[in-house]
C-alpha positions as CSV (number, residue, x, y, z in Angstrom):
1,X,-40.7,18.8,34.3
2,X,-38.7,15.4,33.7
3,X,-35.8,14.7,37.1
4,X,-34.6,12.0,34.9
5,X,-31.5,14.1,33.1
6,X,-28.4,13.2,31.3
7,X,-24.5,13.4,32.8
8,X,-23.4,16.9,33.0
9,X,-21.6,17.9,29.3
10,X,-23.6,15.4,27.4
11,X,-26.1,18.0,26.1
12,X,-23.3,20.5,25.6
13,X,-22.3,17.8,22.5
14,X,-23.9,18.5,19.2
15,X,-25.2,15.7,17.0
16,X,-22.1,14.4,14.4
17,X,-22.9,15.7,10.9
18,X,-21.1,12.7,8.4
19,X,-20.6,13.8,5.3
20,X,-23.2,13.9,2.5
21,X,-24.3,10.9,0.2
22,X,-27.0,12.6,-1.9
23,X,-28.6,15.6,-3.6
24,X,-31.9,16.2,-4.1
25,X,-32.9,15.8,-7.9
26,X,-29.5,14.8,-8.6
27,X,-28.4,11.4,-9.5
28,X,-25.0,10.0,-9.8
29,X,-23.3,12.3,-7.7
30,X,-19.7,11.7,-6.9
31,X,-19.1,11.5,-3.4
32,X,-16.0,13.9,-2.3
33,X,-16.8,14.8,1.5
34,X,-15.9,11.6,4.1
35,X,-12.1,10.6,2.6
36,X,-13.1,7.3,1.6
37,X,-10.8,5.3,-0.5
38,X,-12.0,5.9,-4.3
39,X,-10.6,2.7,-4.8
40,X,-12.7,0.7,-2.0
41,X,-11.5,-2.0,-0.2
42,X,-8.2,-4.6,-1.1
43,X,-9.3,-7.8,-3.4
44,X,-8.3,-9.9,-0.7
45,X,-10.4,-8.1,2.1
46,X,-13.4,-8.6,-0.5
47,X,-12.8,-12.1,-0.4
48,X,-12.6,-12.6,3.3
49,X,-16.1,-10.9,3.8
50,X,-17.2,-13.6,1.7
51,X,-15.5,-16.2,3.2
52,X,-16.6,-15.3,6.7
53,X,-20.7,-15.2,5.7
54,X,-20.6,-19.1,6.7
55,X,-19.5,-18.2,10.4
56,X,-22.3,-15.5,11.1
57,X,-23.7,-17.7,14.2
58,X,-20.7,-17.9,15.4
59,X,-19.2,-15.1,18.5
60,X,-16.1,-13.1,17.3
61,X,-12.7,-13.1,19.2
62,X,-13.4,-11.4,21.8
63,X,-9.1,-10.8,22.1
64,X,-8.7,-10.0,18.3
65,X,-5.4,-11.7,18.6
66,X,-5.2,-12.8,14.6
67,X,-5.7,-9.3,13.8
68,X,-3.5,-7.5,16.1
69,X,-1.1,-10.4,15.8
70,X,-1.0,-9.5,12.0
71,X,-0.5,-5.1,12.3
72,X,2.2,-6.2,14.7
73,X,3.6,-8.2,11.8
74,X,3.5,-5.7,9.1
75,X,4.4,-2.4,11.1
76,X,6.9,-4.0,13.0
77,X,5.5,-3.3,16.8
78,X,4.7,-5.5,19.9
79,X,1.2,-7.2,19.5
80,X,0.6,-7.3,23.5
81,X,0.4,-3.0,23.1
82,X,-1.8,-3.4,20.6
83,X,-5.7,-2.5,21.1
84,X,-8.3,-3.1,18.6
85,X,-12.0,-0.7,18.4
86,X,-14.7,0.1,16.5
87,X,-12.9,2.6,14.6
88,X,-10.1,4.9,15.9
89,X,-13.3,6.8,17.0
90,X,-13.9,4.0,20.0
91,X,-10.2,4.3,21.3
92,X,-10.8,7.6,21.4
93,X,-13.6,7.2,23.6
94,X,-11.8,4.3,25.3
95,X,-9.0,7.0,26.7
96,X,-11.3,9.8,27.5
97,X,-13.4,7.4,29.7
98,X,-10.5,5.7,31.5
99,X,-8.4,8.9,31.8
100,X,-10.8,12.1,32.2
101,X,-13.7,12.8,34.0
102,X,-15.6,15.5,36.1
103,X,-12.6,18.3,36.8
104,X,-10.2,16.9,34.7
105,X,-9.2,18.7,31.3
106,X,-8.6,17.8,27.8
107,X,-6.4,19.9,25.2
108,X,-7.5,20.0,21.2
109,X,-6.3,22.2,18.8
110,X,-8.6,24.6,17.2
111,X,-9.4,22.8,13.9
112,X,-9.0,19.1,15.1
113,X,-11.6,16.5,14.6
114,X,-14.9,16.7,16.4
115,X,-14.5,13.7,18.2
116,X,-11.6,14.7,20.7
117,X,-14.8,17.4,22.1
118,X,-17.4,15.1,21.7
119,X,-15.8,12.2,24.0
120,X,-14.3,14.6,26.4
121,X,-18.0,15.8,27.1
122,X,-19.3,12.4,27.1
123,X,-16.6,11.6,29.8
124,X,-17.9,14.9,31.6
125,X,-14.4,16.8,31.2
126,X,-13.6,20.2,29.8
127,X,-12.5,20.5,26.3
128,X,-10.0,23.2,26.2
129,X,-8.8,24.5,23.0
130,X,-5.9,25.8,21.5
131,X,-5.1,28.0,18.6
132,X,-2.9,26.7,15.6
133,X,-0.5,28.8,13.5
134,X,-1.9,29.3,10.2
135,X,-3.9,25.8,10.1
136,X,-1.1,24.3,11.8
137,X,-0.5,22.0,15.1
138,X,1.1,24.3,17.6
139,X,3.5,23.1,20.4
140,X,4.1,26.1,22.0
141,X,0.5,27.0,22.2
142,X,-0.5,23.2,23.4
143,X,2.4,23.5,25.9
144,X,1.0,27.2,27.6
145,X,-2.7,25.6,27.9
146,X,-1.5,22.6,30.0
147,X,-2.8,22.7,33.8
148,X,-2.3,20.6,36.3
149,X,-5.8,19.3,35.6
150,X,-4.5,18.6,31.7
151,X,-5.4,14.2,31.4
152,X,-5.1,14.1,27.8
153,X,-3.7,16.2,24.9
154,X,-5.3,14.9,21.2
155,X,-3.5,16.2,18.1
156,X,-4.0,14.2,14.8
157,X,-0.9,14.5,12.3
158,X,-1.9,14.8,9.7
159,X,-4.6,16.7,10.8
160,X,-8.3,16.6,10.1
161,X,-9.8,19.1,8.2
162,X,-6.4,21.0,7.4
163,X,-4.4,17.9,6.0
164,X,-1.3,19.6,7.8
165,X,1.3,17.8,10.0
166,X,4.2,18.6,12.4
167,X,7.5,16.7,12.1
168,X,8.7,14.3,14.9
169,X,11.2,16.7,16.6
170,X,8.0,19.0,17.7
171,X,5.9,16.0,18.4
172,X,8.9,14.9,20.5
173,X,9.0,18.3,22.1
174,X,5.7,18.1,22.8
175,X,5.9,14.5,24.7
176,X,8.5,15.8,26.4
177,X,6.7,18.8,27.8
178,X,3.5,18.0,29.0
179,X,3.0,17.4,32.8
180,X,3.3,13.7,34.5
181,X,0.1,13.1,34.8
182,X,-0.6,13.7,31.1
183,X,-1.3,11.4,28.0
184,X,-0.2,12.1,24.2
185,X,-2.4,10.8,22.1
186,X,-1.6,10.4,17.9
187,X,-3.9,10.3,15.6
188,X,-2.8,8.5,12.9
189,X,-6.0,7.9,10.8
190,X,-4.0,9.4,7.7
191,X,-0.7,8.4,8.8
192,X,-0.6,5.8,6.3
193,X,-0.4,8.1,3.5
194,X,2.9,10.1,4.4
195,X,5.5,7.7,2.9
196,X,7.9,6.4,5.8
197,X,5.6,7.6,8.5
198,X,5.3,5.4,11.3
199,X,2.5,7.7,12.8
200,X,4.2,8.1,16.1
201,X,5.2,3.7,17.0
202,X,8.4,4.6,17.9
203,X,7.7,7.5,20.3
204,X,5.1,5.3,21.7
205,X,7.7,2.7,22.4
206,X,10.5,5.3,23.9
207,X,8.2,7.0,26.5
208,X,5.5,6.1,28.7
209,X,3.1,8.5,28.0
210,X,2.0,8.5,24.5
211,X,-0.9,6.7,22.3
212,X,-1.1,6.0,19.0
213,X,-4.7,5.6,17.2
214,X,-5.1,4.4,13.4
215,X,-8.2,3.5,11.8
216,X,-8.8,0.9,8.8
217,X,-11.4,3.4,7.1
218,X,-9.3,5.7,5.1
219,X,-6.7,4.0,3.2
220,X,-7.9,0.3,3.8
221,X,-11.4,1.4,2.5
222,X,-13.2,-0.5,5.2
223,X,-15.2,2.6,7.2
224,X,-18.4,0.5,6.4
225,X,-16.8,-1.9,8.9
226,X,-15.4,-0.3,10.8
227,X,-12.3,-1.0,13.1
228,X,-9.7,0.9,14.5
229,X,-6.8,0.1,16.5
230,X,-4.4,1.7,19.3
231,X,-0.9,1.5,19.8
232,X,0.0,2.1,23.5
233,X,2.3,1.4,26.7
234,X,1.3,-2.3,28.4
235,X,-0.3,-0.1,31.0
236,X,-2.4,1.9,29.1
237,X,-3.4,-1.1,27.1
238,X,-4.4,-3.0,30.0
239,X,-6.6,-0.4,31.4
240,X,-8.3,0.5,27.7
241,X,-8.9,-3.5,27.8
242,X,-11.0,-3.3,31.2
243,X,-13.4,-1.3,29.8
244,X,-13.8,-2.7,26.2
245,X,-16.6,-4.4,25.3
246,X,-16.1,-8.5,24.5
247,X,-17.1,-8.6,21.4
248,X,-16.8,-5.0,19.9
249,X,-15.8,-6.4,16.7
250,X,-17.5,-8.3,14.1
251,X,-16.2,-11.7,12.7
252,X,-16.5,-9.9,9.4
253,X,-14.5,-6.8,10.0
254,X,-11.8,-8.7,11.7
255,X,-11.4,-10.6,9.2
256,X,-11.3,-7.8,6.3
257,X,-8.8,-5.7,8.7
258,X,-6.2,-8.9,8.8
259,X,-7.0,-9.4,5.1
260,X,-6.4,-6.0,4.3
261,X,-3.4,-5.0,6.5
262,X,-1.4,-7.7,5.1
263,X,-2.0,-6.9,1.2
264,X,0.9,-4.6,1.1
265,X,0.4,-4.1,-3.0
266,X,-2.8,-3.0,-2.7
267,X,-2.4,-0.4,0.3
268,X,1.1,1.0,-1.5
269,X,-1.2,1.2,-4.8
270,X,-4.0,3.0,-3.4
271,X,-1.2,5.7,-1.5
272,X,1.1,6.4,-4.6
273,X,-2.1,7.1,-6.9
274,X,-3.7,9.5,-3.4
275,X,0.0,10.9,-3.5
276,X,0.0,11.9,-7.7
277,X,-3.7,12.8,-7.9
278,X,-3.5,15.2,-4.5
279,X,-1.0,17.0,-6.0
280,X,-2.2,17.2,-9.5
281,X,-5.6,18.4,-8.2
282,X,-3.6,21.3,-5.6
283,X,-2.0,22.5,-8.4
284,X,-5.5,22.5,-10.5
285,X,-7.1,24.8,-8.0
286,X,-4.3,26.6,-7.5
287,X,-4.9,28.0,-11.1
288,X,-8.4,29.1,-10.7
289,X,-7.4,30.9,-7.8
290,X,-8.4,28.7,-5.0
291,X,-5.1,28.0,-2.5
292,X,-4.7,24.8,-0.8
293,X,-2.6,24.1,2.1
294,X,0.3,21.5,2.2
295,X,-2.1,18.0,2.5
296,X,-0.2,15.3,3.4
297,X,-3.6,13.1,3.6
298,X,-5.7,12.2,1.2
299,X,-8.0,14.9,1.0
300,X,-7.4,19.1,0.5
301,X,-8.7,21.7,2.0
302,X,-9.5,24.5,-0.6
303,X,-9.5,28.0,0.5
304,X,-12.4,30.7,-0.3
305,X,-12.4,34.3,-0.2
306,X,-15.4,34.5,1.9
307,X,-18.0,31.7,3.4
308,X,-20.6,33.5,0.9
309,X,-17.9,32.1,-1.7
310,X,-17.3,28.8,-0.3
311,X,-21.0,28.2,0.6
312,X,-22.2,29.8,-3.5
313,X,-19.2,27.2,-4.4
314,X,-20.4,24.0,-2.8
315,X,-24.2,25.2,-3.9
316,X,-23.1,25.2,-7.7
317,X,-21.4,22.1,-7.0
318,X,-23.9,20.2,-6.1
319,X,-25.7,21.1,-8.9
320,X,-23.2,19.9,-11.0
321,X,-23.5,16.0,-8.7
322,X,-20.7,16.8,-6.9
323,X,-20.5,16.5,-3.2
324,X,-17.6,17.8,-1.1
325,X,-17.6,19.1,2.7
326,X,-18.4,22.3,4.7
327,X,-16.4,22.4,7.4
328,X,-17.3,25.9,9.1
329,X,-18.2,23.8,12.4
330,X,-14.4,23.4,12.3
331,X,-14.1,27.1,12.4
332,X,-13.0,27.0,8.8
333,X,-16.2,28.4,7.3
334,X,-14.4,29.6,4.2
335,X,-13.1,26.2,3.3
336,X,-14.3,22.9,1.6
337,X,-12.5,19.9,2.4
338,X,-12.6,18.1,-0.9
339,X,-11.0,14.3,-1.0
340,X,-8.7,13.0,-3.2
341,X,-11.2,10.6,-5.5
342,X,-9.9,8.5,-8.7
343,X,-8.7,10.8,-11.2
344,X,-12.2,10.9,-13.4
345,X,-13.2,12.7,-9.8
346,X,-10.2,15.0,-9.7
347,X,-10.4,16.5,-12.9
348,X,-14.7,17.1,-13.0
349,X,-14.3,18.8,-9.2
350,X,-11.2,20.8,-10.3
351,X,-13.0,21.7,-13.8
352,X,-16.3,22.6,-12.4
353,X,-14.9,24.6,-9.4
354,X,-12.9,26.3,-12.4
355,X,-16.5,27.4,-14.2
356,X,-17.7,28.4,-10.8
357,X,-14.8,31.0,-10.3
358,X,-15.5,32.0,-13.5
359,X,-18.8,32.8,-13.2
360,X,-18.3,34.7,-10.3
361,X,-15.9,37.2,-11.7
């Protein structure tokens, strides 16, 4: 037998399950299970791929200071705090590594998103999780888990799979409560679709231990880029920066990010027709008996007697070229998280989960 073994916790992670792209014997499926942007990336950002084809030999920034220089800009926050990764998925990584290790703990709520596990096992910590209240971050709960081991404590508002948030005051209660030697961190990879949301800058700004992450991928429609971005105190930022690689960042993808961060139009577009066609397509299930919880993303989770139900209803969907997401490894097995696509999208998912329901009675 093999000595040569992984870090303790690494083979305690299972292997990431994306979304699905196809169906076997169907074509033309519509796409409904990773919260892409239905709309796909800003005109501008299009253009700046283009542009930056001719530059391809050359290295990237390797201080991203155009692009951080330009989210300062449009969200109104200090460049020098700013921290820019392959995805929100890589700061996420980034803290776990600096700030957890062997003995150390790391809080997630019961339904958050698989990454806040995955890293802390890469970083060989414990994940430690907490219940929520009806699909919903708890405080209180978060609060009684903390130890003096606690490093880090990940919530993501709105939340992934649930679509569900908490309002500032709790999120302030919760800064407020955790030990000394304990990070916040914010997901923000939907913040940008709560109208008037700063996805936690301010807070970040006021205290010295919370992060904020936000991603390009959802609402920018750049996930086949790729880049995510951290808000943080200078000291946080300036450890995260010691361990990030030089050139983590294409030339391309910085250059769609700044393109697409500044084209205000598009973003506010994209939002207002996620906003109108989430709720339209809430109220849709609703009728054929299928709940959904308050989304405040750009995706709903749809709510199943059973998992036999959930799992016959995603079957017959597929069937119909329809993909959407299982997300019982969330411990939501009587749930499909469906996202918000154009409206064409909206009406054949809510109109075939209609004849599916109807079949079944």
């Amino acid at each position: 037998m093999t000595k040569i073994v992984p870090q303790p916790g690494i083979m305690d992670i299972a292997l990431y399950e994306g979304g699905k792209s196809k169906v076997e014997g169907v074509s033309n499926v519509i796409k409904l299970s990773s919260n892409e942007n239905p709309f796909g990336p800003s005109p501008a950002a299009q253009e700046a791929v283009k542009r930056s084809v001719h530059e391809l030999h050359r290295y990237p920034s390797t201080d991203h200071a155009e692009l951080r220089n330009a989210i300062a800009e449009v969200h109104g926050l200090n460049a020098d705090q700013i921290i820019c990764g392959v995805g929100s998925d890589e700061i996420i990584t980034f803290l776990c590594q600096a700030y957890a290790g062997p003995g150390d703990e790391v809080i997630h709520t019961e339904h958050g998103f698989a990454m806040y596990r995955i890293s802390t096992l890469a970083a060989g910590a414990t994940p430690v999780e907490v219940k929520e209240r009806e699909r919903v971050t708890d405080v209180d709960s978060i609060l009684e888990a903390c130890t003096e081991r606690t490093r880090l404590v990940f919530i993501a508002n709105p939340n992934n799979p649930t679509g569900t948030m908490i309002g500032m005051a709790e999120v302030e209660r919760l800064a407020e409560g955790l030990p000394e030697q304990c990070l916040l961190v914010l997901d923000g990879a939907y913040a940008e679709y709560v109208e008037g949301y700063d996805g936690g800058a301010k807070l970040v700004d006021m205290r010295d231990n919370v992060v904020m992450t936000r991603t390009f991928s959802k609402l920018y429609g750049l996930g086949g880029l790729r880049v995510g971005w951290g808000y943080a105190p200078r000291e946080v930022i300036d450890v995260l920066g010691r361990i990030r690689g030089p050139f983590n960042l294409s030339s391309t993808a910085l250059a769609a990010a700044e393109a697409s961060v500044r084209d205000l139009a598009f973003a506010e577009k994209c939002r207002d027709e996620n906003t109108r066609l989430r709720a339209w397509l809430s109220e849709a299930l609703a009728e054929h008996g299928v709940p959904t919880d308050t989304s405040t993303a750009n995706f709903v989770l749809a709510r199943f007697g059973s998992q036999q139900e959930a799992e016959d209803c995603d079957n017959y969907l597929q069937t119909q070229g329809l993909i959407v997401r299982r997300v019982a490894g969330y411990k939501l097995p009587n749930c499909l998280r469906i996202t918000v696509g154009d409206e064409a999208s909206c009406r054949r998912v809510a109109y075939c989960i209609g004849q599916f329901k109807a079949g079944a009675r």
